[in-house]
C-alpha positions as CSV (number, residue, x, y, z in Angstrom):
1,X,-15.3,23.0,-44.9
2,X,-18.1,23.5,-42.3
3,X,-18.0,22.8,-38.7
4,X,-20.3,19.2,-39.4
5,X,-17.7,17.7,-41.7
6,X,-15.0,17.6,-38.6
7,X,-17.4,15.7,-36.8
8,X,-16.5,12.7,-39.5
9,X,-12.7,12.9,-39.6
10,X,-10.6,10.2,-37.7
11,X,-9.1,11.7,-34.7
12,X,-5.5,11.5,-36.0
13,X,-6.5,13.8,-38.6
14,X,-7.8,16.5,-36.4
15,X,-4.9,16.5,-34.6
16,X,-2.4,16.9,-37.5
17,X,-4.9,20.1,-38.7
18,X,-4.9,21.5,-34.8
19,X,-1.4,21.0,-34.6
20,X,-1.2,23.4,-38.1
21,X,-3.4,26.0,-36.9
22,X,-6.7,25.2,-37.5
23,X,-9.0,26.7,-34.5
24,X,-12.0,24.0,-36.0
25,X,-10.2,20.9,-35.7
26,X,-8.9,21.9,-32.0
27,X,-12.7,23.0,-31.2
28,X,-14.1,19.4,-32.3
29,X,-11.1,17.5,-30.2
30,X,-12.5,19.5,-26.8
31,X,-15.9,18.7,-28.1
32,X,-15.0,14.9,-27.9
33,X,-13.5,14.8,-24.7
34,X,-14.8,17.7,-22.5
35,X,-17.2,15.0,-21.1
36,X,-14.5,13.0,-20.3
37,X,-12.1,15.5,-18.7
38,X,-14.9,17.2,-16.7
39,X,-16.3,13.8,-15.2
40,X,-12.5,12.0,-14.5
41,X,-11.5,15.5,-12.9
42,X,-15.4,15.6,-10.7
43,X,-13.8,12.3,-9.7
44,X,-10.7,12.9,-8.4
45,X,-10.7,16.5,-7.3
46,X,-14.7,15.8,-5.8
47,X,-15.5,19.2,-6.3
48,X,-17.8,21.1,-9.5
49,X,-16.1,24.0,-9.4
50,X,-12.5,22.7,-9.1
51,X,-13.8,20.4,-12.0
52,X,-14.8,23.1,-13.7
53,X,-11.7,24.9,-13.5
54,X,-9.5,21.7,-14.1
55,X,-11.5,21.3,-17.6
56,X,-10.5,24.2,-18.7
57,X,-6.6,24.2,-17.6
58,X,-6.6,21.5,-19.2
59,X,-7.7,22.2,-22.6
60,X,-5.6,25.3,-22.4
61,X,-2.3,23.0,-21.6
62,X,-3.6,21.1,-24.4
63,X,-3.7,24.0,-27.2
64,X,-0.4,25.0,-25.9
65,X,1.5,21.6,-26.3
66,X,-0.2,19.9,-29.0
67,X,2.8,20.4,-30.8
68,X,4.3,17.9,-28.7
69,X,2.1,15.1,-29.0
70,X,4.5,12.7,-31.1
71,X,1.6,10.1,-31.4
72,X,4.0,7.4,-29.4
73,X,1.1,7.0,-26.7
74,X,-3.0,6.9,-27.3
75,X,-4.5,10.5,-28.0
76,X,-6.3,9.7,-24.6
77,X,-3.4,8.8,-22.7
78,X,-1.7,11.9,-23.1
79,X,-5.0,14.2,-22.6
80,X,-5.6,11.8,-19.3
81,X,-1.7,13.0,-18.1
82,X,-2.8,16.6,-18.6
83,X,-5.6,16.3,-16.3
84,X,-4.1,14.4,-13.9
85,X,-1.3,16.7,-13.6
86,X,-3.8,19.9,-13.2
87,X,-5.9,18.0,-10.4
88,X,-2.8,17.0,-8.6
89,X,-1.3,20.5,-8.7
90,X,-4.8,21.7,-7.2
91,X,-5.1,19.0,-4.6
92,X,-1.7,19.1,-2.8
93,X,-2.5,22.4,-0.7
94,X,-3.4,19.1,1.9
95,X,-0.3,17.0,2.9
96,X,-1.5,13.7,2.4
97,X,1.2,12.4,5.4
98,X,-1.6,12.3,8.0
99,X,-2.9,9.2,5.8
100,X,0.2,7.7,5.0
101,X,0.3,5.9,8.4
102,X,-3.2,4.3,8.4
103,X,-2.7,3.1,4.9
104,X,0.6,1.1,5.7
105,X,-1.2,-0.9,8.4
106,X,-2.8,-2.5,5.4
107,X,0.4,-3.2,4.2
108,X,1.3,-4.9,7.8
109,X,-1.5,-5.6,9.9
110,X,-1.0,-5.7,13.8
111,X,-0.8,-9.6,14.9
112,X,-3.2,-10.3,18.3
113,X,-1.8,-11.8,21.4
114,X,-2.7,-15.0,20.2
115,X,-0.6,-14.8,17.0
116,X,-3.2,-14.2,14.4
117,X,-3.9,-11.0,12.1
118,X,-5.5,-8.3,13.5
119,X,-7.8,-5.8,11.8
120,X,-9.4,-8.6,9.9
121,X,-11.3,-7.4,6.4
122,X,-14.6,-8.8,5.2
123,X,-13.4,-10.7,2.1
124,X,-14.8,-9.5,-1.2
125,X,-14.3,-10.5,-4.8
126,X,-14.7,-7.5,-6.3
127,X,-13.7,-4.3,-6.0
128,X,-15.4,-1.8,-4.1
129,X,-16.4,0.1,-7.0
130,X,-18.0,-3.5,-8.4
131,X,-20.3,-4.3,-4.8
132,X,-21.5,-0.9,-4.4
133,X,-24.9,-0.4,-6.1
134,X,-27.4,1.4,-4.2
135,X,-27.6,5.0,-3.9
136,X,-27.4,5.1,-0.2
137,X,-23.9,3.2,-0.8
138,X,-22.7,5.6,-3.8
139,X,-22.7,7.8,-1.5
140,X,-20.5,6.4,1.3
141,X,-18.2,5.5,-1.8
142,X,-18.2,8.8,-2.8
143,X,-17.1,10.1,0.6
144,X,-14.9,7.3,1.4
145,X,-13.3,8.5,-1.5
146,X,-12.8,11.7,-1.0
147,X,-11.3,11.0,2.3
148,X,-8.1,9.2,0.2
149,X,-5.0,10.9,-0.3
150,X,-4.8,11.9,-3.6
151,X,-1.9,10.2,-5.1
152,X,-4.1,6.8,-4.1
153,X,-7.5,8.5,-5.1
154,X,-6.3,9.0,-8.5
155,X,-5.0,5.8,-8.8
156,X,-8.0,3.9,-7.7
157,X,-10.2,6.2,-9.9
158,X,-8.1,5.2,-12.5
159,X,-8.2,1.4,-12.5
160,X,-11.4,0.9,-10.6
161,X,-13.7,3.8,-11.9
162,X,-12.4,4.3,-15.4
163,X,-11.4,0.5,-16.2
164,X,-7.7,1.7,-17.4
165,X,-5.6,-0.7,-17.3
166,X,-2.5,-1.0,-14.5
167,X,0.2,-0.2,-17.5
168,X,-1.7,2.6,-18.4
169,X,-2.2,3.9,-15.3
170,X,1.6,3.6,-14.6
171,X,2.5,5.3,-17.6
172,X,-0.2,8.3,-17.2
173,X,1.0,9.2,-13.8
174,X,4.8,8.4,-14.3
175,X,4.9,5.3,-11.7
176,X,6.1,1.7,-11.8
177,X,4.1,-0.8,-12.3
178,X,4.6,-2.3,-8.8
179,X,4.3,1.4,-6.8
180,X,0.8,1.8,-9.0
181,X,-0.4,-1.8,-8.2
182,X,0.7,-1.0,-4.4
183,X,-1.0,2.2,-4.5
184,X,-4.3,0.8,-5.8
185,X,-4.1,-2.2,-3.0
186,X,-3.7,0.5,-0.1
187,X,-6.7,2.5,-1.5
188,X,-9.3,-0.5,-1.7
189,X,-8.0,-1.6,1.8
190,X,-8.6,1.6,2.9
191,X,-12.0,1.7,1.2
192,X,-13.0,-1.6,2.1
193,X,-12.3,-0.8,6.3
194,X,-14.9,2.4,5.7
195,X,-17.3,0.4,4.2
196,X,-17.1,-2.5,6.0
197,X,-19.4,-1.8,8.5
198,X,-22.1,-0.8,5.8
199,X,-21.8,-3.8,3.6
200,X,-22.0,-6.0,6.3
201,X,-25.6,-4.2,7.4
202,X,-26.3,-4.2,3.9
203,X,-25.6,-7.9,3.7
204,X,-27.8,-8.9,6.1
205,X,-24.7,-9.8,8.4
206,X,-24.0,-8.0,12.0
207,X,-21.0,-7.0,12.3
């Protein structure tokens, strides 16, 4: 069989024949989702060569416990875990604990002398990945981003960048529901006090 014809069989199918040996099949599942490893790991690790290096841990992890793919979850979902995991493990050099006490105060914001919230966010009805469209503000995403501790950066990537769903996300990174949906909440609070003063400019509206 030549290398075209695995470019027509149904994914299932490749894996079964990668599982059994067969180098082809296992070379047309990294030609499917290299793409999508090396641009979801450029996202959260925000770095080419540590995406770079993450793409290929990963497909390495991949060949090596193949076996154990049972099928239960989506093809995807399991690759996505992989990745995660590598970016993680390449990330936490940094504690993330100087963060963790700015992003509670989004949890419970300060109350003024006169008994009303303090730290007051522009309102918006969509996401900060939704509102940002210019290049100019790409790039203050991009490096509001980066400045994110990672367990919420990959969590935010994940629902707001990738469009994966709050189950999925859960089950990817081994979280509850509620801890990834309080996760997610602290990173666009976070994101939305960085940007703030941008969108408002951008707007039209002083801030």
């Amino acid at each position: 069989m030549d290398k075209h014809s695995y470019r027509h069989r149904p994914e299932d199918e490749l894996i079964l024949a990668a599982k059994n040996a067969d180098q082809r099949a296992f070379t047309e599942l990294v030609r499917r989702y290299e793409e999508t490893v090396y641009r979801f790991s450029h996202k959260i690790c925000r770095d080419k060569a540590k995406a770079e290096e993450t793409l290929q841990d990963t497909f390495i992890n991949v060949f090596r416990k193949l076996r154990s793919f049972d099928g239960r979850s989506k093809f995807s979902t399991w690759l996505y875990t992989i990745v995660t995991n590598n970016c993680l493990m390449k990330l936490r050099r940094r504690k993330m604990a100087d963060m963790e006490d700015s992003l509670e105060e989004y949890d419970h914001p300060p109350v003024r002398s006169d008994g009303k919230p303090g730290n007051i966010l522009a309102r918006w009805d969509e996401t900060p990945a939704d509102i940002v469209i210019a290049g100019e503000l790409r790039d203050l995403l991009d490096r509001a981003i980066t400045g994110l501790p990672e367990d919420y950066r990959v969590v935010f990537v994940m629902r707001d960048m990738e469009g994966r769903s709050t189950e999925e996300t859960a089950s990817i990174l081994g979280l509850s529901i509620e801890a990834t949906k309080s996760r997610l909440r602290r990173a666009r609070a976070f994101l939305r006090e960085q940007l703030h003063p941008h969108m408002s400019t951008y707007a039209g509206v002083t801030p």
